[in-house]
C-alpha positions as MATLAB code, in Angstrom:
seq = 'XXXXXXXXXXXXXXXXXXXXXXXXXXXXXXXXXXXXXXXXXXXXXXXXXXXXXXXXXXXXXXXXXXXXXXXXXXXXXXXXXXXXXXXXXXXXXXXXXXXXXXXXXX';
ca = [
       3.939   24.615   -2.047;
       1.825   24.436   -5.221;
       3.412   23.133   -8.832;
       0.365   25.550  -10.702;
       0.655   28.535  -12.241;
      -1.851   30.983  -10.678;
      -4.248   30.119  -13.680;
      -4.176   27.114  -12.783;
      -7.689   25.760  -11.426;
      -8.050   22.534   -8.974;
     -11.718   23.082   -9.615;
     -12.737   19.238  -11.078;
     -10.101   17.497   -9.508;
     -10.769   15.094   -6.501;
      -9.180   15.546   -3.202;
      -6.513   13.640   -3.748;
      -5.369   14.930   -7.458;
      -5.994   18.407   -5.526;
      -3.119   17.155   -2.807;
      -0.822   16.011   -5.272;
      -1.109   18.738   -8.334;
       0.039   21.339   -5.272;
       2.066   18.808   -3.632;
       5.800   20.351   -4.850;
       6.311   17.340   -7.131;
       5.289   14.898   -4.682;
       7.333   16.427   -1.811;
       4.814   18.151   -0.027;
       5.519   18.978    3.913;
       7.007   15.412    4.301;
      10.105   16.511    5.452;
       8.625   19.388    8.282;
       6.472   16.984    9.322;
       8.589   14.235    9.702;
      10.823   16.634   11.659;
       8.125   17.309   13.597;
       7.294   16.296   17.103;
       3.989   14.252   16.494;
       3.126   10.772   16.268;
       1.669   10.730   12.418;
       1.653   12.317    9.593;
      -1.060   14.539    8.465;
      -3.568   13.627    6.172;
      -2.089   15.489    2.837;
       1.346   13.877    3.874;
      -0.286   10.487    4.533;
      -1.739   10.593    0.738;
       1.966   12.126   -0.305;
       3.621    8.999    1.035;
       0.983    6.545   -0.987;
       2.755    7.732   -3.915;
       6.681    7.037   -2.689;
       5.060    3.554   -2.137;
       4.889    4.339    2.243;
       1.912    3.469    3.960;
       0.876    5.133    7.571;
      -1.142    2.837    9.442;
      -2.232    2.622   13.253;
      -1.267   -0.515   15.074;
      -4.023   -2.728   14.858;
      -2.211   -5.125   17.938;
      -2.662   -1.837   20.120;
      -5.367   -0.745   18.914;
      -8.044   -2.080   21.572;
      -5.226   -1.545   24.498;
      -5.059    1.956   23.066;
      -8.944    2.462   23.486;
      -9.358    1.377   26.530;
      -6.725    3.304   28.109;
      -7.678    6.865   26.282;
      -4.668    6.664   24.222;
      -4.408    8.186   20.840;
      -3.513    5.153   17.772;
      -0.255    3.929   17.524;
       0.902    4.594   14.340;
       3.286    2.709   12.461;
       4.639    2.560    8.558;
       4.724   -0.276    6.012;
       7.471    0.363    2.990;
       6.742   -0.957    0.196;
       9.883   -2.272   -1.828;
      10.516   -3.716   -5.280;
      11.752   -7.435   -5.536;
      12.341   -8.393   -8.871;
      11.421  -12.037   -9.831;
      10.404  -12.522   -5.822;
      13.815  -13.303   -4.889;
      15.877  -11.470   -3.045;
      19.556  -11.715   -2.630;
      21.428  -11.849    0.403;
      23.228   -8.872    0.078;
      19.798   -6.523   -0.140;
      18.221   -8.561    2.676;
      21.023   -7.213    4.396;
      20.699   -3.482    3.719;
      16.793   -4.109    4.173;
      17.068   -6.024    7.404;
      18.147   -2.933    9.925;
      15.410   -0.986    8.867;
      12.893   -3.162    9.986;
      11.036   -3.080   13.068;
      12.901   -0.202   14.107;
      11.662    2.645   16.200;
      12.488    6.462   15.809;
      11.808    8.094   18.744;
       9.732   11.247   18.607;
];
């Protein structure tokens, strides 16, 4: 999965610059994991998808609920998207709009 040549040392480098210089160019195990049957990502994925601007988050709402039952977090992801000028047009609000609050089952 790494981008270094075998010379290459991550000795220096914090955790995070560690993840991403042997991330594959920012692809990491994204896609395996996202196949995957769990309920999050892991934590090198999690720090993957900070970079494609996707944020993995547990459901604060649930959170207590969760807790109190002996349930592990809900997670959930916020997508970060570009809107140039802070208007956006109908037609992208559109294309946008499905893909919110949707659920993929696992």
């Amino acid at each position: 999965m790494a981008n270094l040549s075998d010379s290459t040392s991550l000795e220096g480098f914090s955790r995070n610059e560690s993840v991403k210089a042997a991330s594959n160019h920012l692809r990491g195990l994204i896609k395996e994991e996202a196949a995957e049957d769990t309920p999050a990502f892991g934590d090198d994925s999690e720090q993957l998808l900070k970079f494609h601007g996707i944020y993995q988050q547990d459901d604060r709402d649930r959170r207590k609920e969760a807790r109190a039952r002996g349930l592990d977090k809900h997670h959930q992801l916020m997508i970060r998207t570009r809107i140039p000028g802070g208007v956006v047009s109908v037609q992208r609000a559109r294309r946008v709009a499905p893909r919110c609050n949707t659920r993929r089952a696992r």
